[in-house]
C-alpha positions as protocol buffer text, in pm:
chain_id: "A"
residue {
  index: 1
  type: UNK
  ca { x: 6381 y: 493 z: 4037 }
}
residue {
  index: 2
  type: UNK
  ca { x: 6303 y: 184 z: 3814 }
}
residue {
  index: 3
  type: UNK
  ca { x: 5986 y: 131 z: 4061 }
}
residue {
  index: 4
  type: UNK
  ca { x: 5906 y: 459 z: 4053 }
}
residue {
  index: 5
  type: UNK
  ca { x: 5818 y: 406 z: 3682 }
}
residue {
  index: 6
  type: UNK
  ca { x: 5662 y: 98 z: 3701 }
}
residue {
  index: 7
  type: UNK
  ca { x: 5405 y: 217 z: 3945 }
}
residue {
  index: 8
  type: UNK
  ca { x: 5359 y: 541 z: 3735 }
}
residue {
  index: 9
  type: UNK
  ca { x: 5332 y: 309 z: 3470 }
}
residue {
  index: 10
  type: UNK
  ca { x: 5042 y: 79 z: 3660 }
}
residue {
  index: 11
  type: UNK
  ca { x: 4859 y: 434 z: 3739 }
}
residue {
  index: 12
  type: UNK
  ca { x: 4858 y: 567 z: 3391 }
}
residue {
  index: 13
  type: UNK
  ca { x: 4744 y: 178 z: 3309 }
}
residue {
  index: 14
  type: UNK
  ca { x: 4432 y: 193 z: 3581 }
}
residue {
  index: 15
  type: UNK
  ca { x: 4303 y: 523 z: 3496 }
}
residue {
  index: 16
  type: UNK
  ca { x: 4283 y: 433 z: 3133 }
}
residue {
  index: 17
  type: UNK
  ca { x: 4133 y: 79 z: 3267 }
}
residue {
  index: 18
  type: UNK
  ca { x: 3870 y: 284 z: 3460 }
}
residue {
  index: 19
  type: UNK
  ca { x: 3759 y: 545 z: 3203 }
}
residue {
  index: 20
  type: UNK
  ca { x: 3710 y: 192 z: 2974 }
}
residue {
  index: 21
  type: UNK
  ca { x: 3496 y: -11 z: 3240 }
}
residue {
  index: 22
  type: UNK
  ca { x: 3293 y: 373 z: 3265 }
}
residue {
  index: 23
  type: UNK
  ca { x: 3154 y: 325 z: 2941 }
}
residue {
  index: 24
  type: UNK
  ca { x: 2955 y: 19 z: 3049 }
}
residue {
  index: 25
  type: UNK
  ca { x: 2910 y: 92 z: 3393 }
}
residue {
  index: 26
  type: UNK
  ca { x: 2768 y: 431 z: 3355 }
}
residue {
  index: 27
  type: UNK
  ca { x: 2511 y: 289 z: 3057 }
}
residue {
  index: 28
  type: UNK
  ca { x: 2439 y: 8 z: 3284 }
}
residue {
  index: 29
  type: UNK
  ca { x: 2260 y: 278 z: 3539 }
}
residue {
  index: 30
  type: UNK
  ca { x: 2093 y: 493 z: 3305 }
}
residue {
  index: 31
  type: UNK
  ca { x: 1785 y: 584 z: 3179 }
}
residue {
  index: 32
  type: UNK
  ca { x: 1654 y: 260 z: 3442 }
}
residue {
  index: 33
  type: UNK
  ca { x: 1803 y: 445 z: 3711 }
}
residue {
  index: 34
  type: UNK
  ca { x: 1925 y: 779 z: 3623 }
}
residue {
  index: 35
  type: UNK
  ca { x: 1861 y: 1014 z: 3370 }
}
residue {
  index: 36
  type: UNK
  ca { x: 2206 y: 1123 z: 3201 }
}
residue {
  index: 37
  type: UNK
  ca { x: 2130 y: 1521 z: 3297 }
}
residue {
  index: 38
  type: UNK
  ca { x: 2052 y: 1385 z: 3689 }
}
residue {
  index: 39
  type: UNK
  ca { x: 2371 y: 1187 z: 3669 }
}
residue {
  index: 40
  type: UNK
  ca { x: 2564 y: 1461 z: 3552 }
}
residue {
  index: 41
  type: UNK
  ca { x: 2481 y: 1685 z: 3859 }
}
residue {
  index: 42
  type: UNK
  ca { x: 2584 y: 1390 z: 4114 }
}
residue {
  index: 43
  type: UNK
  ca { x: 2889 y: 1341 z: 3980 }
}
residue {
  index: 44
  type: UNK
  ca { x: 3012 y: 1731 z: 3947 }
}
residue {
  index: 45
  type: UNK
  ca { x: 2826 y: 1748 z: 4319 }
}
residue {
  index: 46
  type: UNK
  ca { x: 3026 y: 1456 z: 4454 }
}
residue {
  index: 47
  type: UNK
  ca { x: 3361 y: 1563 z: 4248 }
}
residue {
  index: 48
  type: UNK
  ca { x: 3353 y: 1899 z: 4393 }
}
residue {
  index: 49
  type: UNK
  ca { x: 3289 y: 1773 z: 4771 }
}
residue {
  index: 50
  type: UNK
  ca { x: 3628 y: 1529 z: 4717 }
}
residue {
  index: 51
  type: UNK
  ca { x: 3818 y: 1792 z: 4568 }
}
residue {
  index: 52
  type: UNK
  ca { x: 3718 y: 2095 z: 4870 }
}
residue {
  index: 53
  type: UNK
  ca { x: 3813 y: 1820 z: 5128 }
}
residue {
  index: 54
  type: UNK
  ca { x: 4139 y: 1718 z: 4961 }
}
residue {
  index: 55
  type: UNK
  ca { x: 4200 y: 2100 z: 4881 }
}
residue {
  index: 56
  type: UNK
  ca { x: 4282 y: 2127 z: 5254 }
}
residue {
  index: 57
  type: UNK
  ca { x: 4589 y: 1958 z: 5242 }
}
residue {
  index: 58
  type: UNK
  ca { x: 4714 y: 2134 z: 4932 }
}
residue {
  index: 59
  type: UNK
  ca { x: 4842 y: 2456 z: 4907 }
}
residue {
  index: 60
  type: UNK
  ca { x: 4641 y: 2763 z: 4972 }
}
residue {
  index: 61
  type: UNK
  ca { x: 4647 y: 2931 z: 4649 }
}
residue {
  index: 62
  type: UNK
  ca { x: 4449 y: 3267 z: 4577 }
}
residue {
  index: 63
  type: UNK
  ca { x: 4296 y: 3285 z: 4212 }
}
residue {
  index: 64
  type: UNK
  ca { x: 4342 y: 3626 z: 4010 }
}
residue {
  index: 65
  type: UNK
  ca { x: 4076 y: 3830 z: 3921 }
}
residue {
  index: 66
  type: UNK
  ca { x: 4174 y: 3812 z: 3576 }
}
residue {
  index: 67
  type: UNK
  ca { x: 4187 y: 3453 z: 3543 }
}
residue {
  index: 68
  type: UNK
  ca { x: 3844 y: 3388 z: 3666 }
}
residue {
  index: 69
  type: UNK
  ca { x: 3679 y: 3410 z: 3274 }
}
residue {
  index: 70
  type: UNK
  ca { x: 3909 y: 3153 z: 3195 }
}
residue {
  index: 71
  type: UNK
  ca { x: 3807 y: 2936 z: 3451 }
}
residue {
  index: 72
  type: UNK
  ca { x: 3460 y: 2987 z: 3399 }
}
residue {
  index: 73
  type: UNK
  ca { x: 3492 y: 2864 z: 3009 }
}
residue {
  index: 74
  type: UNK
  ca { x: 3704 y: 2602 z: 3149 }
}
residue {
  index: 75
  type: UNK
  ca { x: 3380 y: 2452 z: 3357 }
}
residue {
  index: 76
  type: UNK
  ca { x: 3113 y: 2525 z: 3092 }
}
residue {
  index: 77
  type: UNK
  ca { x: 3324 y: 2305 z: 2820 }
}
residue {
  index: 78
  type: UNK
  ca { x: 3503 y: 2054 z: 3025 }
}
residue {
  index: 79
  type: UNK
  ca { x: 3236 y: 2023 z: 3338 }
}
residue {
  index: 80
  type: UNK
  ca { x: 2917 y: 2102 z: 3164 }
}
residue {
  index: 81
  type: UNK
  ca { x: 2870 y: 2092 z: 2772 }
}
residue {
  index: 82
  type: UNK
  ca { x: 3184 y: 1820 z: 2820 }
}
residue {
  index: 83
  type: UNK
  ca { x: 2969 y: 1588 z: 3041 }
}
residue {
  index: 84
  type: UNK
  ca { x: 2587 y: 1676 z: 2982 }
}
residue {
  index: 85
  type: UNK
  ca { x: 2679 y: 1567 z: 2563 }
}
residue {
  index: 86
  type: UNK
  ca { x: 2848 y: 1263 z: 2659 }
}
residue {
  index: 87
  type: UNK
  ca { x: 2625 y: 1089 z: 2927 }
}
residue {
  index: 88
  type: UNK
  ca { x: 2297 y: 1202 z: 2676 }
}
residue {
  index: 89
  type: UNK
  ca { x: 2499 y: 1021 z: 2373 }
}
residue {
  index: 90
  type: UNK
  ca { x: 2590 y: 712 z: 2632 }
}
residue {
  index: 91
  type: UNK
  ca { x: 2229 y: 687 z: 2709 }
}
residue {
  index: 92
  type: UNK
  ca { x: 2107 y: 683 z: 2326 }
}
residue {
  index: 93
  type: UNK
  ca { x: 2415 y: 451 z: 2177 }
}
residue {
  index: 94
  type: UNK
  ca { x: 2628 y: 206 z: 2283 }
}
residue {
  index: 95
  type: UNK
  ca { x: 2951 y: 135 z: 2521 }
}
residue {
  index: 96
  type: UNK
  ca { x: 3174 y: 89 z: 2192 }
}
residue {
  index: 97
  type: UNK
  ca { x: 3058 y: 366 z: 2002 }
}
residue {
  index: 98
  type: UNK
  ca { x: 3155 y: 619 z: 2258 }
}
residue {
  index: 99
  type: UNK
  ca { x: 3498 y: 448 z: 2345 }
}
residue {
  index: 100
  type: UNK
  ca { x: 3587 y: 443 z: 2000 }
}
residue {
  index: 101
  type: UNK
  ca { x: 3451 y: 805 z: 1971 }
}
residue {
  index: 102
  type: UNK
  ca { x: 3594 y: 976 z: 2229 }
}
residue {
  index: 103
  type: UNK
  ca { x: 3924 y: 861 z: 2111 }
}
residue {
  index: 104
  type: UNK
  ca { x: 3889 y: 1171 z: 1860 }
}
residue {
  index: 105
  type: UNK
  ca { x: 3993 y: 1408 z: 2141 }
}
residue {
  index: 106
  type: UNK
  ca { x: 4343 y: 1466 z: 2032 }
}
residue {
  index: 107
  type: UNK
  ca { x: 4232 y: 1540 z: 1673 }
}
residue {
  index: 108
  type: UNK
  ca { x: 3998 y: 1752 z: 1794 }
}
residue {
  index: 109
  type: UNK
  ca { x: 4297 y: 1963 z: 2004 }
}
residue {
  index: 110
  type: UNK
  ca { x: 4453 y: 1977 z: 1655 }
}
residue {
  index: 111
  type: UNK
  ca { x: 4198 y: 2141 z: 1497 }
}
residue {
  index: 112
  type: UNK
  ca { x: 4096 y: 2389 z: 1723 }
}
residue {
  index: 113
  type: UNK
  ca { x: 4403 y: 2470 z: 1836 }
}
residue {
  index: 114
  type: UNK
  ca { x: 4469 y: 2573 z: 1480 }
}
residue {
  index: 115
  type: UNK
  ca { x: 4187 y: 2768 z: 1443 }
}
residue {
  index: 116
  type: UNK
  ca { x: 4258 y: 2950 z: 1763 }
}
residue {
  index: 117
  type: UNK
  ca { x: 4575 y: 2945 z: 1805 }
}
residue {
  index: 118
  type: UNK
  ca { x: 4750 y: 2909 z: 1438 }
}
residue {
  index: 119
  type: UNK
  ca { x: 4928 y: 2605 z: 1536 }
}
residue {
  index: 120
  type: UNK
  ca { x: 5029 y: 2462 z: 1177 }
}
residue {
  index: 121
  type: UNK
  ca { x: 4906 y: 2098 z: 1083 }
}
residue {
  index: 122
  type: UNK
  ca { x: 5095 y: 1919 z: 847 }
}
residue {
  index: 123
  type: UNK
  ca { x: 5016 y: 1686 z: 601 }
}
residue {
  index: 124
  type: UNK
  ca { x: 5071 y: 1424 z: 794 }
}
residue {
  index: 125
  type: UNK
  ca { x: 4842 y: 1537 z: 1072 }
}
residue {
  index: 126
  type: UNK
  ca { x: 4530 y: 1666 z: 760 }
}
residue {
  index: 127
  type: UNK
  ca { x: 4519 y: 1280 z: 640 }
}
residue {
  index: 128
  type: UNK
  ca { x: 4523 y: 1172 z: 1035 }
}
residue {
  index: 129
  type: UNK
  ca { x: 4210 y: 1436 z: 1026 }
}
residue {
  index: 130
  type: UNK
  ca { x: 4050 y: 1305 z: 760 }
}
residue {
  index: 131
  type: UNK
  ca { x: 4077 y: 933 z: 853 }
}
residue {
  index: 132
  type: UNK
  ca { x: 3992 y: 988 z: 1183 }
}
residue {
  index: 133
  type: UNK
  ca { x: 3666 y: 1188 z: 1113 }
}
residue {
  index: 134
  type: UNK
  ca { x: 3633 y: 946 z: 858 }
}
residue {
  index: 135
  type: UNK
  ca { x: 3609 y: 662 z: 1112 }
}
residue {
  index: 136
  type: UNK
  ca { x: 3302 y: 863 z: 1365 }
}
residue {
  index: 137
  type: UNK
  ca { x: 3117 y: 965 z: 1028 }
}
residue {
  index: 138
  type: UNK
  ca { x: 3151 y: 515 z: 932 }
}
residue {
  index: 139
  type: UNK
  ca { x: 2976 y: 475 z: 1314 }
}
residue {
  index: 140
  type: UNK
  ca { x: 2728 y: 816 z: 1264 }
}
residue {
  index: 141
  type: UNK
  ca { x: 2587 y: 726 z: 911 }
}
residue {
  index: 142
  type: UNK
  ca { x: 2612 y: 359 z: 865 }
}
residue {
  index: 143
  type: UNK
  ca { x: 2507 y: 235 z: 1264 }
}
residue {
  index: 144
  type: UNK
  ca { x: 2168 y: 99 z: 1297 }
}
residue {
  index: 145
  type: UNK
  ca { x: 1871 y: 359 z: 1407 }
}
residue {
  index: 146
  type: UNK
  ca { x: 1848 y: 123 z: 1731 }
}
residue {
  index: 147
  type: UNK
  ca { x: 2020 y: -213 z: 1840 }
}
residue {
  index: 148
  type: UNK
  ca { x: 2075 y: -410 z: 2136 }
}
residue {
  index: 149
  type: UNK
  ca { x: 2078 y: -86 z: 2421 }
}
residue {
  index: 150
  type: UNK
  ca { x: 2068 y: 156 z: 2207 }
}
residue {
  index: 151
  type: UNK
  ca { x: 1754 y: 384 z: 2157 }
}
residue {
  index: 152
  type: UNK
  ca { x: 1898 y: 626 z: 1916 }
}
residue {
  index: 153
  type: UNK
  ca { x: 2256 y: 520 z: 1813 }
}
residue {
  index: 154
  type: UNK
  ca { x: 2356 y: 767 z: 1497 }
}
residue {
  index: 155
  type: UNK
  ca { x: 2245 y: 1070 z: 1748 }
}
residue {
  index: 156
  type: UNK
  ca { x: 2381 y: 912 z: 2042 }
}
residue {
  index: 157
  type: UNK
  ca { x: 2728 y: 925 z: 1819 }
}
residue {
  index: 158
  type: UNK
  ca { x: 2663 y: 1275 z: 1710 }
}
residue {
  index: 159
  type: UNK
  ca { x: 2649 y: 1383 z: 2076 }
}
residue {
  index: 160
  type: UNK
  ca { x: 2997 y: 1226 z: 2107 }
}
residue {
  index: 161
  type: UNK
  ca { x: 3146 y: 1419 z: 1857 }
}
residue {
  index: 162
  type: UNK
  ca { x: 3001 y: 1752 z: 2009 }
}
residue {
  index: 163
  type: UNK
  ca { x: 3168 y: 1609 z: 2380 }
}
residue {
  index: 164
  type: UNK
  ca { x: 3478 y: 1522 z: 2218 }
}
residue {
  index: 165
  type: UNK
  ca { x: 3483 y: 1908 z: 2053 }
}
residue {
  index: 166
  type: UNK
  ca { x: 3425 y: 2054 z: 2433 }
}
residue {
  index: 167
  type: UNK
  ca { x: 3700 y: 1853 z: 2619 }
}
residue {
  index: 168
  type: UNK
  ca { x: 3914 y: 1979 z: 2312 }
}
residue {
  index: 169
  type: UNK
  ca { x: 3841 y: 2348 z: 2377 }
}
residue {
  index: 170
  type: UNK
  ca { x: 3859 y: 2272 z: 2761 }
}
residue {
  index: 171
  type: UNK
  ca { x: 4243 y: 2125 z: 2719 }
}
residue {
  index: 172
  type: UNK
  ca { x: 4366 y: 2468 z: 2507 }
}
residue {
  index: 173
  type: UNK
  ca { x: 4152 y: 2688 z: 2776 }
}
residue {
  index: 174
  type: UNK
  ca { x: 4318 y: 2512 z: 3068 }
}
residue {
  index: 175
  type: UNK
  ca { x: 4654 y: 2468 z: 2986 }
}
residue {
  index: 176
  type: UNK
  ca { x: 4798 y: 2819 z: 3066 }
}
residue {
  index: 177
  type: UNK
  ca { x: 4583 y: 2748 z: 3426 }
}
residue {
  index: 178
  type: UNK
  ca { x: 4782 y: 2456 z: 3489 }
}
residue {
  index: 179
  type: UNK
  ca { x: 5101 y: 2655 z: 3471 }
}
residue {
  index: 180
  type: UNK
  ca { x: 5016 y: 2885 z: 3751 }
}
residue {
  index: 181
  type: UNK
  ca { x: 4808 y: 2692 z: 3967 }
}
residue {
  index: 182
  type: UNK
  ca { x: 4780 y: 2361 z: 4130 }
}
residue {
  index: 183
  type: UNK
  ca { x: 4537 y: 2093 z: 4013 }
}
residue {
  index: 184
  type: UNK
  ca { x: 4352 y: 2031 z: 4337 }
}
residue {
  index: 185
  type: UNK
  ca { x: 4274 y: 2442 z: 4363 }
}
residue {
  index: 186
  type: UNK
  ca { x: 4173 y: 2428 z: 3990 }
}
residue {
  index: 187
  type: UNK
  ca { x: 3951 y: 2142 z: 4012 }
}
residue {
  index: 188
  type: UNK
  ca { x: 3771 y: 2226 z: 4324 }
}
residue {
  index: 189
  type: UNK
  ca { x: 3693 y: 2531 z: 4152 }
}
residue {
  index: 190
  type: UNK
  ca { x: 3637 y: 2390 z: 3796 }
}
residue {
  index: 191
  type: UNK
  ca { x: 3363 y: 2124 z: 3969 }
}
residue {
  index: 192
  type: UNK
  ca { x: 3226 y: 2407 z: 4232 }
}
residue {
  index: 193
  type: UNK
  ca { x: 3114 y: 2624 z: 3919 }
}
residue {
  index: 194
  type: UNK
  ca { x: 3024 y: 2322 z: 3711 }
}
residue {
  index: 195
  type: UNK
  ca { x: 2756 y: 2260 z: 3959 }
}
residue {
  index: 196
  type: UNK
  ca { x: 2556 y: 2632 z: 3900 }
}
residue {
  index: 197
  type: UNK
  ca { x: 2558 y: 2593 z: 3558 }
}
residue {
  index: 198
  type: UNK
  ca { x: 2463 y: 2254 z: 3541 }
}
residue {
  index: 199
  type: UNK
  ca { x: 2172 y: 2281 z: 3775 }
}
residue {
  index: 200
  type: UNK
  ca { x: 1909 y: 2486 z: 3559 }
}
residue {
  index: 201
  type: UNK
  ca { x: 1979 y: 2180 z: 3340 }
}
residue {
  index: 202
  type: UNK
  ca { x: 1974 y: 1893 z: 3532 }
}
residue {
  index: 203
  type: UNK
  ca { x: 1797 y: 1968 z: 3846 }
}
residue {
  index: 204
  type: UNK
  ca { x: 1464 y: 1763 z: 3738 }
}
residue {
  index: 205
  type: UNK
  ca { x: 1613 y: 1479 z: 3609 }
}
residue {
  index: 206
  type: UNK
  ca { x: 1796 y: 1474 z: 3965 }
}
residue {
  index: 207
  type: UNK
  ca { x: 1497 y: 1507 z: 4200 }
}
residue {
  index: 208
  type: UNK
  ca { x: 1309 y: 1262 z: 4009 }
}
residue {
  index: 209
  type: UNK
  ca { x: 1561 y: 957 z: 4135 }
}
residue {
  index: 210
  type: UNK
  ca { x: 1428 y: 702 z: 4392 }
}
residue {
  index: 211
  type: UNK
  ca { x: 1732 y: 770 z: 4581 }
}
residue {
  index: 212
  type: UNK
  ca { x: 1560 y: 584 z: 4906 }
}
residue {
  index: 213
  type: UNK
  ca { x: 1522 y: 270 z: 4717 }
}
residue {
  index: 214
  type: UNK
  ca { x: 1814 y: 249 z: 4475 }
}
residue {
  index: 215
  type: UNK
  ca { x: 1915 y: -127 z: 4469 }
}
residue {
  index: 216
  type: UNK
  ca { x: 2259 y: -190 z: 4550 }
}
residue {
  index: 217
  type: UNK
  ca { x: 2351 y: -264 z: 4181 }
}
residue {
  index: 218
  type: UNK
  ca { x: 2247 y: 61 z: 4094 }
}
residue {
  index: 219
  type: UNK
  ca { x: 2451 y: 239 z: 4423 }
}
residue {
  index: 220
  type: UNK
  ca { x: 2753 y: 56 z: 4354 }
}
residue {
  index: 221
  type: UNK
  ca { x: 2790 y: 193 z: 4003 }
}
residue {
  index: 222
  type: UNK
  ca { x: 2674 y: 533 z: 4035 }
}
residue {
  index: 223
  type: UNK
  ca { x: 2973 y: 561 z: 4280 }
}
residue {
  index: 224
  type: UNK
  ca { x: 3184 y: 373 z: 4044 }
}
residue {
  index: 225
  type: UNK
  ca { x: 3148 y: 697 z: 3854 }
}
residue {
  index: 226
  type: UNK
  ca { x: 3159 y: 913 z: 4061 }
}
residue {
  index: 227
  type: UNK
  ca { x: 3491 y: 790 z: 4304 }
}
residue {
  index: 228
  type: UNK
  ca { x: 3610 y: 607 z: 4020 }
}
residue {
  index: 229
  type: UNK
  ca { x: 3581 y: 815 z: 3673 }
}
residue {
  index: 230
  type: UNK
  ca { x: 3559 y: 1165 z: 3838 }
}
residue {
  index: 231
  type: UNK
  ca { x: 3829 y: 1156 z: 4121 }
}
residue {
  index: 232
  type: UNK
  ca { x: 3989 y: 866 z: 4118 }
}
residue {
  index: 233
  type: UNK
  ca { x: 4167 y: 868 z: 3728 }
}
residue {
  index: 234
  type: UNK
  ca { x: 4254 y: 1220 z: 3809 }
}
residue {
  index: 235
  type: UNK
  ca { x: 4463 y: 1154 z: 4127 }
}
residue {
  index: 236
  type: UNK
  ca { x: 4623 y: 826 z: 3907 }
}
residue {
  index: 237
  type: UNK
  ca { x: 4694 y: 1070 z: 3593 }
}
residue {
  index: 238
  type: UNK
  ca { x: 4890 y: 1327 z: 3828 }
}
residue {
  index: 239
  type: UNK
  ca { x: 5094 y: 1042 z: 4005 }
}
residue {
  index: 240
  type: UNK
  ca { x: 5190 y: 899 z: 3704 }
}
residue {
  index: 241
  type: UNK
  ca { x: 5263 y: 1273 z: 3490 }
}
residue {
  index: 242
  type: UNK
  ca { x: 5514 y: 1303 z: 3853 }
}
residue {
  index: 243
  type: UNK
  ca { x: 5771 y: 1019 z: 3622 }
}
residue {
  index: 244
  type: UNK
  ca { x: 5623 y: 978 z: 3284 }
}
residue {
  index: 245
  type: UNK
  ca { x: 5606 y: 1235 z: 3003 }
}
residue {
  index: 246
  type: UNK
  ca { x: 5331 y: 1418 z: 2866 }
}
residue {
  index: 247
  type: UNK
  ca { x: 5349 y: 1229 z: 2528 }
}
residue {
  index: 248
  type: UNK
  ca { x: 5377 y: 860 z: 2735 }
}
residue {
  index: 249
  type: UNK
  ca { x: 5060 y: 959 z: 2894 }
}
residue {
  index: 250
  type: UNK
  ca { x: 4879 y: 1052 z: 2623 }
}
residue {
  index: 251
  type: UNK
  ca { x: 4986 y: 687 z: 2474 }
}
residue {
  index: 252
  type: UNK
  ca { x: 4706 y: 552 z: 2718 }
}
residue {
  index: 253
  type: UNK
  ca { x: 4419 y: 682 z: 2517 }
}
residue {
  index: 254
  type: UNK
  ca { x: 4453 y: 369 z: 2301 }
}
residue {
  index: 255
  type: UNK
  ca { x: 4410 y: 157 z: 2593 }
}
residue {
  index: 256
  type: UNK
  ca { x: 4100 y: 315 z: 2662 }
}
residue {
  index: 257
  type: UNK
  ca { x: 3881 y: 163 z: 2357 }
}
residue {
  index: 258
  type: UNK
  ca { x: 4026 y: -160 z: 2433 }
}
residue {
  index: 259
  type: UNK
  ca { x: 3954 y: -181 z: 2769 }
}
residue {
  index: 260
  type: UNK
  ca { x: 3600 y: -83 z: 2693 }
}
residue {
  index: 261
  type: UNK
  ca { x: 3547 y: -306 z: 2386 }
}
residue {
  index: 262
  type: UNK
  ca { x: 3649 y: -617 z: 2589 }
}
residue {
  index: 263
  type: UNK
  ca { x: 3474 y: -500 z: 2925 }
}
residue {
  index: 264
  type: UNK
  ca { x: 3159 y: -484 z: 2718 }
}
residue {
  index: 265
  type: UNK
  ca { x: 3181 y: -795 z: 2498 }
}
residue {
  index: 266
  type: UNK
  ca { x: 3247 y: -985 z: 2744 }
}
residue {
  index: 267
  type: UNK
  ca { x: 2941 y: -850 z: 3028 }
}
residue {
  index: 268
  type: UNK
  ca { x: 2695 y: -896 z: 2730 }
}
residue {
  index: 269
  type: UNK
  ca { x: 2657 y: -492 z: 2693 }
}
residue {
  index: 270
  type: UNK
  ca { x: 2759 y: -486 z: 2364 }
}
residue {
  index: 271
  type: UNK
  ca { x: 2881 y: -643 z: 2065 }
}
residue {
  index: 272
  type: UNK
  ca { x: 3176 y: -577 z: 1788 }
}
residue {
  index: 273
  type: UNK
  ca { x: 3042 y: -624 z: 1409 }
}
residue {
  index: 274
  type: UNK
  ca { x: 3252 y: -542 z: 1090 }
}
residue {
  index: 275
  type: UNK
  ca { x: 3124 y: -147 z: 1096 }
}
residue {
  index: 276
  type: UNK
  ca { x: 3256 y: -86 z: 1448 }
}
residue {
  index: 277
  type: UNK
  ca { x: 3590 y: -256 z: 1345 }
}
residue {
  index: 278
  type: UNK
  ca { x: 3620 y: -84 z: 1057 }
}
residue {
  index: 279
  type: UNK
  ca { x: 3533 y: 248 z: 1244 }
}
residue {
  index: 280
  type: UNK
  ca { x: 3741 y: 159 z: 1474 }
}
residue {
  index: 281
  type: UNK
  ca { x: 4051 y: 124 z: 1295 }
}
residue {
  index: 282
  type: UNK
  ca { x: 3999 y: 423 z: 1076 }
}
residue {
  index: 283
  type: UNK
  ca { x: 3994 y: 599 z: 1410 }
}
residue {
  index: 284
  type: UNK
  ca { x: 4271 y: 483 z: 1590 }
}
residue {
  index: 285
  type: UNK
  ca { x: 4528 y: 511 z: 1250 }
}
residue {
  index: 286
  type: UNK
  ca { x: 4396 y: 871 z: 1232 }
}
residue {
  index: 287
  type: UNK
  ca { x: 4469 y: 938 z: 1602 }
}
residue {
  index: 288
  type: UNK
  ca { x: 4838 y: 779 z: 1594 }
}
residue {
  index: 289
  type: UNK
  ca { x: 4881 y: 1003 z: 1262 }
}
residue {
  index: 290
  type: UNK
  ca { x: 4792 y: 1328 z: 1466 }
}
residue {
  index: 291
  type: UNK
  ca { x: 4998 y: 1227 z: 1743 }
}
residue {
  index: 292
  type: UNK
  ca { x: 5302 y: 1161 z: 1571 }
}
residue {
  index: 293
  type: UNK
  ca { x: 5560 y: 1399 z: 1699 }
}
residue {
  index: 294
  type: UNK
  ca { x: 5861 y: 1490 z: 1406 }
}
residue {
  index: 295
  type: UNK
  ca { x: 6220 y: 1428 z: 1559 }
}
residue {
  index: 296
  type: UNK
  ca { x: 6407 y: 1752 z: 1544 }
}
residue {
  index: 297
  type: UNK
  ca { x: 6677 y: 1691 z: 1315 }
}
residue {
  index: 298
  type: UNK
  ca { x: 7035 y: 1649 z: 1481 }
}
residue {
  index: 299
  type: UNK
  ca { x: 7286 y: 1963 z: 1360 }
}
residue {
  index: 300
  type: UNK
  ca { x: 7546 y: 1867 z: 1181 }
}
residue {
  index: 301
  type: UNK
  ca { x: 7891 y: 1779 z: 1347 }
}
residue {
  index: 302
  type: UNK
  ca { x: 8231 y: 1977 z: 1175 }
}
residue {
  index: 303
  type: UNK
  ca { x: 8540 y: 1850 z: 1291 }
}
């Protein structure tokens, strides 16, 4: 049992260490090599081929007709607006900017999920708001225009907000899907659909690769995001959600930043000054604020 956990532990640990190394890798590739919008459709393309063939040995599941609006919504914010927002900002800022960034995800549940759902935030979870916005608007409004590989950094950050909005409304959209279904039928589904829409999009920007004469630095990390970011962290997350709780999973996230911080410091594709830090750290304490769970309160024992 103890091993169990300690290689649901390692999984949780590797997909968080693989969505850090992304942020480099995939800016490493693009615009040289790859547009963001052609990168996008190669990696829902390739997703959705992994997922069909690993859909036949899972369980044959039918989806209702009534659930299919659902999962349409769930590709367009998770698989489309999600992705397409994210790769553009990667391409126009820098590695740390978007790990730190993205890290905004469960304060962006939060909020929508009181909006659409009433949840009620408490005080607590308002300040962990603020500070955490607080933190994106430090790297949006006092970043440089450009800077080491970025062309268009307080946009590119902007962008990152908008993807870390989408992948908020995807989580609240696909939770009650998750319930009823299996992942591998959902995702083969979610990335199948993700490729229609995307395609009036990103079509051009796909054609217009030199797939014939991609070096091998350039193969080896386009499938480092596609095997890797796409498929691979998913597989990892489910193992590990099999022993782990929800809440010790979503612990990871702050690996994520630090993993990508290092990874890119130390490869020369980035570097940390005092506004990043400071970003940073107004980011993460507004993230652990949100996440803070209250303890129920014991009931009171009568003799």
């Amino acid at each position: 049992m103890a091993n169990n956990r300690i290689l649901a532990l390692l999984a949780a640990f590797g997909a968080s260490a693989i969505y850090g190394i992304n942020h480099t890798i995939a800016k490493g590739v693009m615009p040289l090599y790859i547009e963001p919008f052609g990168f996008i459709l190669l990696r829902v393309s390739g997703a959705a081929i992994l997922f069909w063939l690993l859909s036949f040995f899972a369980p044959k599941e039918k989806i209702a007709n009534s659930d299919w609006p659902r999962i349409v919504g769930c590709a367009i914010f998770g698989m489309v607006i999600n992705m397409l927002f994210f790769f553009k900002g990667l391409s126009l800022s820098t590695p740390i900017n978007s790990s730190v960034i993205i890290t905004l995800s469960p304060v962006m549940v939060l909020i929508l999920a009181a909006i659409l759902i009433g949840e009620r935030i408490t005080l607590l979870k308002s300040l962990g708001i603020i500070i955490g916005l607080a933190g994106a608007l430090v790297l949006i409004l006092f970043s440089k225009e450009t800077g080491g590989n970025g062309e268009n950094i307080p946009l590119g950050n902007m962008l990152f907000i908008v993807n870390a909005f989408s992948y908020g409304l995807y989580l609240i959209l696909v939770k009650p899907l998750t319930q009823k279904y299996h992942s591998i039928t959902l995702m083969k589904w979610l990335f199948l659909i993700a490729i229609f829409i995307n395609l009036p999009v990103t079509y051009s920007e796909f054609v217009a690769v030199d797939w014939a004469n991609l070096p091998f630095d350039a193969i080896w990390k386009l499938s480092y995001v596609v095997l890797g970011t796409t498929f691979m962290t998913y597989l990892l997350n489910i193992y590990a959600l099999k022993q782990l709780s929800a809440a010790t999973i979503s612990a990871f996230i702050y690996l994520q930043p630090l993993i990508a911080i290092s990874f890119a410091i130390a490869v020369g594709a980035d570097e940390l000054n005092m506004t990043k830090a400071i970003a940073a750290l107004l980011v993460f304490v507004g993230v652990y604020m949100v996440s803070i769970k209250k303890k129920p309160k014991k009931a009171a024992v009568t003799d």
